[in-house]
Structure formats: structure tokens, C-alpha cells
Rosetta silent file (secondary structure, phi, psi, omega in degrees, C-alpha in Angstrom):
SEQUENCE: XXXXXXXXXXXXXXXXXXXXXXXXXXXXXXXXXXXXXXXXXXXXXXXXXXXXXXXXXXXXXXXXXXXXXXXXXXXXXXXXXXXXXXXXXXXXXXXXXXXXXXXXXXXXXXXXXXXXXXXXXXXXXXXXXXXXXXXXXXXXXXXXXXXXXXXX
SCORE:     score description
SCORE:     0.000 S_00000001
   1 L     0.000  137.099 -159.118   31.786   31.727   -5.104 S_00000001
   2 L   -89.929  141.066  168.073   29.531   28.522   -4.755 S_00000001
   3 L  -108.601  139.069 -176.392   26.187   28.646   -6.967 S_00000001
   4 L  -100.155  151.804  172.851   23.350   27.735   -5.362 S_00000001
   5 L   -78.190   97.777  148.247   21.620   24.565   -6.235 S_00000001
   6 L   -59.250  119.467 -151.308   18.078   24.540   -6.966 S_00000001
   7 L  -132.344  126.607 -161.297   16.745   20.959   -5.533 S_00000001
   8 L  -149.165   90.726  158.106   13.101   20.283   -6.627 S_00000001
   9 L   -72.995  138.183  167.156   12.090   16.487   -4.918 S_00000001
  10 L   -99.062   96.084 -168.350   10.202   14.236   -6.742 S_00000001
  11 H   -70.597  -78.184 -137.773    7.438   12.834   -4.479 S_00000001
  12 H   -67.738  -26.439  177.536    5.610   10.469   -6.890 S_00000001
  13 H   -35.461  -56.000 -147.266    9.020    9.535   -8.080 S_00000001
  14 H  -108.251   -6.223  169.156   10.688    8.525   -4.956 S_00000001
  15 H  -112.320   15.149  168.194    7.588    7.131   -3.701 S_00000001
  16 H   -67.850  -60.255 -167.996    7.046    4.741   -6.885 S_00000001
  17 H   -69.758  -60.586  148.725   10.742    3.339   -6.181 S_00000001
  18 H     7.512  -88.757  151.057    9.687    3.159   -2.623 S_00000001
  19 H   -35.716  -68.218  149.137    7.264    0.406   -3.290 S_00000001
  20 H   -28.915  -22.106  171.653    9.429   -1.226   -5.855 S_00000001
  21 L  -107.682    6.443  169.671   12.210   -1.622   -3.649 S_00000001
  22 L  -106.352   -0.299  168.034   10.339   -2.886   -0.682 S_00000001
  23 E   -64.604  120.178 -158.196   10.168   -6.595   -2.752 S_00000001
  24 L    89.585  -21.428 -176.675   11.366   -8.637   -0.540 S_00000001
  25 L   -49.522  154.025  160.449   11.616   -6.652    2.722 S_00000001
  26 L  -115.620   22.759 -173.884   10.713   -8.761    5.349 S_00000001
  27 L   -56.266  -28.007  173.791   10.572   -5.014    7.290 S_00000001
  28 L  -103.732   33.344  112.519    6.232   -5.361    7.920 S_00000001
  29 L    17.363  -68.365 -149.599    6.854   -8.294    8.999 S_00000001
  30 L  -142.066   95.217  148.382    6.092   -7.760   12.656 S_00000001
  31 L  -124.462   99.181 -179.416    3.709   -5.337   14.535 S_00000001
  32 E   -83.640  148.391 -152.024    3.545   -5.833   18.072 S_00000001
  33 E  -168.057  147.407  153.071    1.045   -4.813   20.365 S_00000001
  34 E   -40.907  102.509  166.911   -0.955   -5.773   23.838 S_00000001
  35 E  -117.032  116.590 -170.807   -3.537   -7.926   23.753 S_00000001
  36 L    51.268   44.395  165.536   -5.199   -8.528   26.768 S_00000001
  37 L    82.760  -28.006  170.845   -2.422   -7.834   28.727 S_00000001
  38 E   -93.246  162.135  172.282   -0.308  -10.499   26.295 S_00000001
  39 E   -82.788  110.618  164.214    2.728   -9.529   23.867 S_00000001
  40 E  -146.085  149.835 -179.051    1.357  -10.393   20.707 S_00000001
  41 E   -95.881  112.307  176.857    2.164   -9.851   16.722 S_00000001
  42 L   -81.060   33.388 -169.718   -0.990   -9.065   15.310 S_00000001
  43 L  -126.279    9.304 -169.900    0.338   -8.940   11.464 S_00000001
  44 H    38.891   64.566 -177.340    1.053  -12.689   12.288 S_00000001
  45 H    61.367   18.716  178.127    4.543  -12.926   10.833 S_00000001
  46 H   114.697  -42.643 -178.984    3.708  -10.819    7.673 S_00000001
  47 L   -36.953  -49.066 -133.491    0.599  -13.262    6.699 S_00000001
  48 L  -117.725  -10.750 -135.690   -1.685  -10.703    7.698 S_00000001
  49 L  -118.207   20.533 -173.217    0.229   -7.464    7.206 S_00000001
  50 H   -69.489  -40.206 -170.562   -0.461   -5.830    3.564 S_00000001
  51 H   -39.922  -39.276 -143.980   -2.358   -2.384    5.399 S_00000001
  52 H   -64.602  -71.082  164.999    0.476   -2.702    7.726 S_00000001
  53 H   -40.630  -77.418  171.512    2.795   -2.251    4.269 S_00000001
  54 H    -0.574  -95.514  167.215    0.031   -0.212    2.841 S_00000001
  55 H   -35.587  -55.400 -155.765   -0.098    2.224    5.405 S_00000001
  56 H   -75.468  -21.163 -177.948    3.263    2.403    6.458 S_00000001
  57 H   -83.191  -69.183 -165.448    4.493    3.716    2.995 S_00000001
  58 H   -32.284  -26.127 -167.248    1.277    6.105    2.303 S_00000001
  59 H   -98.292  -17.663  156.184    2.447    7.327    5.833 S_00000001
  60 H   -53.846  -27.851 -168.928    5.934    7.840    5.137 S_00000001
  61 H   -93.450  -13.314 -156.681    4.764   10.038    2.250 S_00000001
  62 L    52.013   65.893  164.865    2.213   11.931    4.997 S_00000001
  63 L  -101.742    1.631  174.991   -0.459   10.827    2.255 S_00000001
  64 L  -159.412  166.192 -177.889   -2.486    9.598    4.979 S_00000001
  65 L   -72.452  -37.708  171.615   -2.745   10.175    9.024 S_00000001
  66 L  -154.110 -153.409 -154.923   -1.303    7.054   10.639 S_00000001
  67 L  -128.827  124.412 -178.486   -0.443    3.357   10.247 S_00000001
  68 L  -117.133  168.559  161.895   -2.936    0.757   10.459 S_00000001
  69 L   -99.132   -6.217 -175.143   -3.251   -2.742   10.621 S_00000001
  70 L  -112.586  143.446  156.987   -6.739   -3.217    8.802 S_00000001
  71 H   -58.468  -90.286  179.225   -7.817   -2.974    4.881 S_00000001
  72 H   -24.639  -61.691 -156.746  -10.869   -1.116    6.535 S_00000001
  73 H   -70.008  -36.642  175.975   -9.174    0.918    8.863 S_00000001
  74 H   -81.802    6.216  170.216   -6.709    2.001    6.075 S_00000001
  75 H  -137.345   14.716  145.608   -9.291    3.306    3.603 S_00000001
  76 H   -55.766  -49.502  163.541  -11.041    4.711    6.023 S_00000001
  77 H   -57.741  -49.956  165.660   -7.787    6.715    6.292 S_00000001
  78 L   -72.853    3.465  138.778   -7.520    7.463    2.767 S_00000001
  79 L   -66.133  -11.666  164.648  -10.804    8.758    2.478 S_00000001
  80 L  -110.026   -3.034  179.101  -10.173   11.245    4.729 S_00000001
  81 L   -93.345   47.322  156.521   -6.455   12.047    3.866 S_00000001
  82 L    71.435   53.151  161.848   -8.133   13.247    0.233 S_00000001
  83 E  -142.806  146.309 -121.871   -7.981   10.313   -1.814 S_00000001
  84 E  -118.996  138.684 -165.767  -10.394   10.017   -3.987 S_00000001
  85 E   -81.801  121.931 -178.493  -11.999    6.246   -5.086 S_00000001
  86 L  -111.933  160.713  165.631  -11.380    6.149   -9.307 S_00000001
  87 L   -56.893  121.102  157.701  -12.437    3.880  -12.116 S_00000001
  88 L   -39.043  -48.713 -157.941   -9.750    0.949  -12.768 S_00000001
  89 L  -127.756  115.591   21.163  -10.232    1.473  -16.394 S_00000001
  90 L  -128.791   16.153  177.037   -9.470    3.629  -17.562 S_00000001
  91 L   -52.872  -33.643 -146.255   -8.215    6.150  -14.446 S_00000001
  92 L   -65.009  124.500 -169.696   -6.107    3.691  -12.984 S_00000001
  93 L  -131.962  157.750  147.879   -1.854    5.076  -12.818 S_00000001
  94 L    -8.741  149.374  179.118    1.391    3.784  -11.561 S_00000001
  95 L    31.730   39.362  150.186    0.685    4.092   -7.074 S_00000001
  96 L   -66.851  126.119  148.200   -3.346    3.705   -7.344 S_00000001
  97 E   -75.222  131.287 -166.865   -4.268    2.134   -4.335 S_00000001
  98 E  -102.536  153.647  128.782   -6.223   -1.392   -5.541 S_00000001
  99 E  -158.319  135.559 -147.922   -8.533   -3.197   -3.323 S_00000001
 100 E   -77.871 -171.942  167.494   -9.291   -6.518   -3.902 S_00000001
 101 L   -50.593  162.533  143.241  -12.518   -8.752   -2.948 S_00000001
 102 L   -63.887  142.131  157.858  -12.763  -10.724    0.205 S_00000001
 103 E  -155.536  129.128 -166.246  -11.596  -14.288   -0.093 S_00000001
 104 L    34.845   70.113 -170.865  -11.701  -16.175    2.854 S_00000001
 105 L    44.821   24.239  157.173  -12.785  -13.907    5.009 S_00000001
 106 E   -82.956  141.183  152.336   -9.513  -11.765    4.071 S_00000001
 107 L  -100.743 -176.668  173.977   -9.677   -8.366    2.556 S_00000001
 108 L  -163.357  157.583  169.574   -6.146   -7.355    0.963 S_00000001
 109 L  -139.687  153.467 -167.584   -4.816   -4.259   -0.284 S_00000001
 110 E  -166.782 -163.766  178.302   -1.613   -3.020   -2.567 S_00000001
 111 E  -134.215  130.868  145.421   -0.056   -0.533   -5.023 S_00000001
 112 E   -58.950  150.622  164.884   -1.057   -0.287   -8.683 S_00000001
 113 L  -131.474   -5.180  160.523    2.619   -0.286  -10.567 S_00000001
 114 L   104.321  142.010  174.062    1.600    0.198  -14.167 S_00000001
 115 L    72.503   38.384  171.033    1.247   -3.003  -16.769 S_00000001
 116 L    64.966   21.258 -179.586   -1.063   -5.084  -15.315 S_00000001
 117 L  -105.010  156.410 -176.883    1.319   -5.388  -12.239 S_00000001
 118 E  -173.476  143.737 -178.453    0.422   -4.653   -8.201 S_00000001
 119 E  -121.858  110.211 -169.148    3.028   -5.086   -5.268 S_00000001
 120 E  -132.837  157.688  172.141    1.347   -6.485   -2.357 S_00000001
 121 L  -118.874   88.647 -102.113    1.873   -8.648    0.520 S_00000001
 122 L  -117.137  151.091 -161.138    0.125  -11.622    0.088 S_00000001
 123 L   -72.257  -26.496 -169.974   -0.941  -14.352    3.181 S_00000001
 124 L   -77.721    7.109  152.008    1.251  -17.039    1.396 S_00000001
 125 L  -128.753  102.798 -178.088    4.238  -14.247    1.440 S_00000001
 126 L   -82.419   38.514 -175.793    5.182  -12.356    4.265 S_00000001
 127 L  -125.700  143.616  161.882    6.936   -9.990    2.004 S_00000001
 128 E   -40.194  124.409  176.791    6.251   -7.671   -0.861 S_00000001
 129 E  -142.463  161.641 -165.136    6.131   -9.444   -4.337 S_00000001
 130 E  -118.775  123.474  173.963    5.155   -7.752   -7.739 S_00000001
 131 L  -154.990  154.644 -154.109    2.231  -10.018   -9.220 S_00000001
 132 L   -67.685  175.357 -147.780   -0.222   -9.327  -11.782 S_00000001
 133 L   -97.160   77.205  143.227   -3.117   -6.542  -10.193 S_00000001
 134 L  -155.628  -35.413  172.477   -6.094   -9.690  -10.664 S_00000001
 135 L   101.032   20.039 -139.003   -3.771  -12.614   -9.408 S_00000001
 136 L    -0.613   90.679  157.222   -4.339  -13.715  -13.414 S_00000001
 137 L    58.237   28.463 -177.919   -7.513  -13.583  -12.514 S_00000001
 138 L   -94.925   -8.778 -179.432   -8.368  -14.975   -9.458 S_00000001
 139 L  -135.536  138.456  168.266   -9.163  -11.888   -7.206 S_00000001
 140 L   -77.159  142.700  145.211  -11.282   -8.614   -8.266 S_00000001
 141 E   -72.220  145.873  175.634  -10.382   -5.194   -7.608 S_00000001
 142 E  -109.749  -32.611 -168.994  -13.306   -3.744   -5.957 S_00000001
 143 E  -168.162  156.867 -150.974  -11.934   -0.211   -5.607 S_00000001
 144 E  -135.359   95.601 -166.990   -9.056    1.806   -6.757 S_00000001
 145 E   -93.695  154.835  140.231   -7.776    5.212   -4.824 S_00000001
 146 E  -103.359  137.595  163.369   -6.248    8.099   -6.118 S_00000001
 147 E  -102.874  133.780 -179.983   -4.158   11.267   -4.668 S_00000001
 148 L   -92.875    7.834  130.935   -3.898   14.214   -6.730 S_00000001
 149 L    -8.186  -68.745 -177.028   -0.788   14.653   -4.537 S_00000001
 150 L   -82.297   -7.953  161.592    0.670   12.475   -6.305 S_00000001
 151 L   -70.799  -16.594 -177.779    0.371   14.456   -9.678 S_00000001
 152 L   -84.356    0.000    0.000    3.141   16.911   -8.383 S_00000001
């Protein structure tokens, strides 16, 4: 007789490595859409496309309601999917959403990763790269999210 297997997933776990393991995708990339009747990618080859990342993980986790294409539009969504805006210092854990200042008329968004680290997708990379969470020191965080979700 077969013993059953008690299986207990680890959501912050698997959605830590998640994020860590998306360095390099070039999967957000691409989001295509109508505009005015044209085929167009509005994440512009990845330049444009950290909510698009952002999002697309948080929504993978169902930590938020859908997949955006905006800093704004995504934290609109996490304010209403329960996530709650925290102190950097000393609140700040491992999957904290950061977001930084505008700079040039960009807003940007990422994952905290613990150690002065943040994995974001940056306009001069259309890919995920792990780079310190200030940019050694050239961009502020302005705001910081938390899920208590992610305490389980």
C-alpha cells in the first residue's frame, strides 16, 4: 500500500525563483495590440515593457487582477489586489515591489531581491537583469509594495 504524500507549495518560494530565473528572458519582449486599426508592439521591443514583466509575474501568482502595460496602471492594480505601500527601510523583503522616480518622462518598476539588488527591465535592456535597487544611485525608489500573501 502507497502512503500518501503530503505536498505543501511554496508560493513566495517559487515565486522568488520565478523572478530570478526570468534574467535574460527575452519572453516580455513583445505585446501586441491595435492601434488605430494598426498592428503595433506597444512594449516597443522590451524598451518599454518592465509593468509588462511586472504584471505578468504578480499575475501568474493571481497577486493581482490582470496584466498591464503601464507603471500606473499596474499599481493601480496592486492597490486593489491588497498590497499594501511599505517603508524601504526598514520593511523592505526579498519580492517588494520598488518604484522608482520618473526620469525622462519614464516611470519604471521591478522586484526587490534582497542585498541591495532589484530585477527589472530596464529601457537600455529588453530583458530582465539583476542591478543594484538605486542604479548605485542614480534613480530613487519612491514607493515600495507589499503582499502579506506572500508571508505564507
Amino acid at each position: 500500500m502507497k502512503k500518501n504524500t503530503e505536498i505543501k507549495l511554496l508560493k513566495r518560494d517559487t515565486y522568488l525563483a520565478m523572478i530570478k530565473n526570468s534574467c535574460g528572458s527575452l519572453l516580455w519582449c513583445n505585446n501586441y495590440a491595435l492601434v488605430n486599426g494598426k498592428k503595433r508592439d506597444i512594449v516597443h521591443n522590451g524598451s518599454t515593457s518592465c509593468a509588462f514583466f511586472v504584471s505578468s509575474i504578480l499575475k501568474t501568482f493571481d497577486l493581482i487582477k490582470g496584466v498591464h502595460v503601464t507603471v500606473k496602471g499596474t499599481e493601480k492594480d496592486l492597490r486593489k489586489s491588497q498590497w499594501k505601500e511599505i517603508l524601504v527601510i526598514p520593511k523592505i523583503a526579498p519580492g517588494s515591489i520598488l518604484v522608482w522616480k520618473e526620469q525622462k518622462g519614464h516611470s519604471h518598476i521591478g522586484f526587490y531581491m534582497g542585498n541591495q539588488k532589484a530585477i527589472s527591465i530596464w529601457i537600455y535592456h529588453n530583458f530582465p537583469i539583476i542591478h543594484h535597487w538605486t542604479y548605485n544611485g542614480k534613480r530613487k525608489i519612491i514607493r515600495a509594495y507589499w503582499n502579506k500573501e506572500l508571508n505564507k
